[in-house]
C-alpha positions in Angstrom: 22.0 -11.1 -3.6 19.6 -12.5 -0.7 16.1 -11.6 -0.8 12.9 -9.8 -3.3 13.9 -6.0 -4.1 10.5 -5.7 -5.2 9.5 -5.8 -1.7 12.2 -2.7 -1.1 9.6 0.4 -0.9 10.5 4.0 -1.2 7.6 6.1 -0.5 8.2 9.3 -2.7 5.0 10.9 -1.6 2.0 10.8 0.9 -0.6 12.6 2.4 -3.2 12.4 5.1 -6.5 12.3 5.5 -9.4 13.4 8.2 -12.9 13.0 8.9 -14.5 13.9 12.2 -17.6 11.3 11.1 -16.8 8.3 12.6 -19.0 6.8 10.5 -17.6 8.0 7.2 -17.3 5.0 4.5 -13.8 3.8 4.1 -12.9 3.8 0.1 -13.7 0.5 -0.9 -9.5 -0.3 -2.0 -6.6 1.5 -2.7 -7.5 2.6 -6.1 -10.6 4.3 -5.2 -10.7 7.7 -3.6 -11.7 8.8 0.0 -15.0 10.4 -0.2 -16.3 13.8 0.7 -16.6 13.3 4.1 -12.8 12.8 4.1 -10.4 16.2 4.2 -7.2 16.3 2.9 -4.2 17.5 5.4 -2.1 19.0 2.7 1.3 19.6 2.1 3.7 17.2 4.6 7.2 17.5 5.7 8.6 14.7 3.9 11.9 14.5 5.7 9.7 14.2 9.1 7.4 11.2 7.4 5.0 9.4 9.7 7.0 8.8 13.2 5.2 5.8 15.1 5.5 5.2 18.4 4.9 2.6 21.0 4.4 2.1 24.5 3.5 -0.6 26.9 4.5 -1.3 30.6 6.0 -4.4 31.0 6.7 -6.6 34.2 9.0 -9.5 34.1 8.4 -12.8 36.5 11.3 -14.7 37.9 12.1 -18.1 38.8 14.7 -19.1 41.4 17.9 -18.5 40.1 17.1 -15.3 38.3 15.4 -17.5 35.0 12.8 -15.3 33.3 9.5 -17.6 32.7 7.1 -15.3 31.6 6.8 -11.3 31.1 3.6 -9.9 31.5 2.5 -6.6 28.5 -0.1 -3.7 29.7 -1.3 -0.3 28.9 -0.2 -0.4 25.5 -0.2 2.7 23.4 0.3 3.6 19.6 1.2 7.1 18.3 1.8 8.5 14.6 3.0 12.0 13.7 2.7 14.4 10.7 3.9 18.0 10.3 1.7 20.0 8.2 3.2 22.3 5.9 -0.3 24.4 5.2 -2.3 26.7 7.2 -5.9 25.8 5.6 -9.3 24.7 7.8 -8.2 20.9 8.3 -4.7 21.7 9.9 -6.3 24.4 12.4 -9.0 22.4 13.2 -6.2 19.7 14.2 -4.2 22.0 15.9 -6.9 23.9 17.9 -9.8 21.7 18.1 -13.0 23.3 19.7 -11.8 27.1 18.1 -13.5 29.0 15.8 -12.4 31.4 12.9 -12.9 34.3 15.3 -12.1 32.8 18.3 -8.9 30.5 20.1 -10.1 28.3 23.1 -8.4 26.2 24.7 -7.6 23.2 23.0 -10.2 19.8 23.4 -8.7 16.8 21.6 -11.2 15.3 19.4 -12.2 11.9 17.8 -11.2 12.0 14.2 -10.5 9.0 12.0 -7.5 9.8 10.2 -5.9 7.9 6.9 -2.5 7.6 6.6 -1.5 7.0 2.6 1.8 6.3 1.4 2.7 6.2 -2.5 5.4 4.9 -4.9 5.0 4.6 -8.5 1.4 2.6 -9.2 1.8 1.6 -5.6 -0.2 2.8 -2.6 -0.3 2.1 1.0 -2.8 3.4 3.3 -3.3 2.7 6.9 -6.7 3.7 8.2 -7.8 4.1 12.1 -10.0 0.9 12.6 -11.9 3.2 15.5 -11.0 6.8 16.1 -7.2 8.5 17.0 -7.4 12.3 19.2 -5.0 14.4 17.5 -3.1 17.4 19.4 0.0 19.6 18.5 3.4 17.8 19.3 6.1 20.5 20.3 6.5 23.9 18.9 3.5 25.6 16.2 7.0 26.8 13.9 6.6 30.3 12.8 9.8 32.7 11.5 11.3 34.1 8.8 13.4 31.6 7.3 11.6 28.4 7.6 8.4 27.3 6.2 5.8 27.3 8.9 4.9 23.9 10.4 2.7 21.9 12.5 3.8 18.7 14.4 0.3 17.0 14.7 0.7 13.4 17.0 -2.4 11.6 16.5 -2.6 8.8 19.3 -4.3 5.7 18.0 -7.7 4.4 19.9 -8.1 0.5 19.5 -11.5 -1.6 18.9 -12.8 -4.1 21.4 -11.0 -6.5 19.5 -7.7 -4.6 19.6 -8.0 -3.2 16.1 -6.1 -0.6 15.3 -6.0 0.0 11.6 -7.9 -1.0 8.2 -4.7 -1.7 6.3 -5.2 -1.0 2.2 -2.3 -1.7 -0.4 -2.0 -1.5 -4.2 -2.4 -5.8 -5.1 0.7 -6.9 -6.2 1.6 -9.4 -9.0 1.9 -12.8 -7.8 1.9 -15.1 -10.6 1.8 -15.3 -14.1 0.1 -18.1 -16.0 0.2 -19.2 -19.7 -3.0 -21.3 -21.2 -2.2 -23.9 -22.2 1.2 -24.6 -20.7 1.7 -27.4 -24.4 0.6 -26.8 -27.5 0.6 -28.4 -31.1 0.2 -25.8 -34.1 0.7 -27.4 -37.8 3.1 -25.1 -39.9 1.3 -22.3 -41.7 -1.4 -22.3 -38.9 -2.4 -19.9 -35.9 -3.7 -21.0 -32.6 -3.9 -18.5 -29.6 -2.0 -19.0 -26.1 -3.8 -16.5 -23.2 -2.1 -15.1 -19.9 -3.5 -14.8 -16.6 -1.8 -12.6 -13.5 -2.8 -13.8 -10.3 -2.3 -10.9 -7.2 -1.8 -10.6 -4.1 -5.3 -10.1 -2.8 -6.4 -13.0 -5.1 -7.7 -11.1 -7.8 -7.0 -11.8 -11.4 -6.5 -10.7 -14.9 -6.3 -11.4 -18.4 -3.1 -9.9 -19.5 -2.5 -11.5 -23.1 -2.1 -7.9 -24.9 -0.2 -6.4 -22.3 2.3 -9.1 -21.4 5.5 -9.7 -23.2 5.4 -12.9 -25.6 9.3 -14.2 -27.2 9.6 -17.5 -29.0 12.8 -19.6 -28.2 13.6 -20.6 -32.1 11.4 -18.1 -34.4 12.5 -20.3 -37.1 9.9 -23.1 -36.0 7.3 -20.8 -34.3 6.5 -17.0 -33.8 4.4 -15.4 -31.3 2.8 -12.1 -31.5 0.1 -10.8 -28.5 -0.1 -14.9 -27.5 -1.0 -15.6 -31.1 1.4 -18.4 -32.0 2.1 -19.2 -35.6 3.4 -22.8 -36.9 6.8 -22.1 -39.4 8.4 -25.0 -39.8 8.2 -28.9 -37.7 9.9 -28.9 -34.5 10.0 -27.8 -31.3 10.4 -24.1 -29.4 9.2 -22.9 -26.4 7.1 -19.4 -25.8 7.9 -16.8 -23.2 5.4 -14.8 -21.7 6.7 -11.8 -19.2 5.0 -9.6 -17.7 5.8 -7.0 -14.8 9.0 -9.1 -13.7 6.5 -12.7 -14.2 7.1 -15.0 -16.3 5.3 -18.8 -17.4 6.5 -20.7 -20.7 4.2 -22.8 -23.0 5.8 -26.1 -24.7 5.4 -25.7 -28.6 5.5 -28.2 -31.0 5.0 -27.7 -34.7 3.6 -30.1 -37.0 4.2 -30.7 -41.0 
């Protein structure tokens, strides 16, 4: 089989995020939390997700002959839904913006930043608005008997100066794994210690010598236990460490 399935993502849950302080701090990664300033949508539609949409107005230039040699891009637009499953203070504020808990007026989008995360496992995605989005209600406010009642929010995505249009923050993934040092000479009887190092994706770094994995090719000339690699008899044998689907070997050789 072709290709990484560890780059195969199944987001089992999500949720979103609004501030109307356009100057709220973003969390500083995706491990940390969003702040106060940040309100918490609630329960989504999972089977709706996050629909994106784009627009843009194209115009296509000619040459004699009917040859394309160039097609020019305008006016482009980004869009991202959510339904909202919960009637709380966030979703009305969404859906009627400029009402107030005694009064409906009619609606007047306004600037919000909003957070989109997306989770699976220890992983997390989150796509942030780099500026501001204006939110309004998409289709029918869903009210009966039978289904749950829901809220089709379309938030329409403002860009920076620069064309920005999100702070994109994901979970680091494992890169590499790296034994220290990749040879080593141990006399039988005697311990020396190897160490393990997991490089990620956002460059970061780890010492991962308890946690990882460590086998021995021939136990009978050398053990390993938590990088700790013991001499047993003269020869040669070569040490495995593994960790999250990584691995990086170490050359042993055992002296009498």
């Amino acid at each position: 089989m072709a290709g990484d399935p560890t780059n195969a993502n199944l987001w089992t849950d999500a949720d979103v995020y609004v501030t109307w302080n356009l100057n709220a701090p973003l969390p500083a990664s995706a491990e940390d939390p969003f702040g106060p300033d940040w309100h918490l949508v609630g329960l989504l539609d999972g089977d709706e997700g996050f629909p994106e949409g784009r627009d843009e107005d194209t115009d296509d230039k000619y040459a004699w002959g009917g040859i394309l040699v160039k097609t020019s891009r305008s006016h482009f637009k980004l869009t991202k839904s959510f339904t909202c499953l919960e009637d709380n203070a966030t979703t009305r504020r969404l859906v009627w913006p400029g009402s107030t808990e005694t009064k409906i007026k009619v609606p007047r989008p306004e600037k919000v930043k909003v957070g989109f995360e997306t989770r699976e496992g220890d992983k997390t995605r989150r796509l942030i608005t780099s500026l501001y989005a204006e939110c309004a209600l998409d289709g029918d406010h869903g009210e009966n008997e039978t289904d749950l009642e829901s809220a089709t929010i379309q938030a329409t995505i403002f860009p920076t100066s620069d064309g920005d249009l999100f702070d994109r923050q994901t979970t680091p993934v494992l890169d590499t794994i790296t034994v220290v040092p990749d040879t080593l000479s141990v006399a039988d009887g005697e311990i020396a210690a190897l160490a393990a190092t997991a490089t990620y994706s956002d460059a970061s770094t780890a010492d991962v010598t308890a946690e990882a994995t460590w086998t021995s090719s021939a136990p009978a000339t050398a053990t390993v236990s938590a990088g700790f690699v013991t001499g047993v008899n003269p020869g040669a044998a070569t040490v495995t460490v593994t960790y999250q689907g990584q691995s990086d070997t170490c050359a042993v050789t055992v002296t009498a």
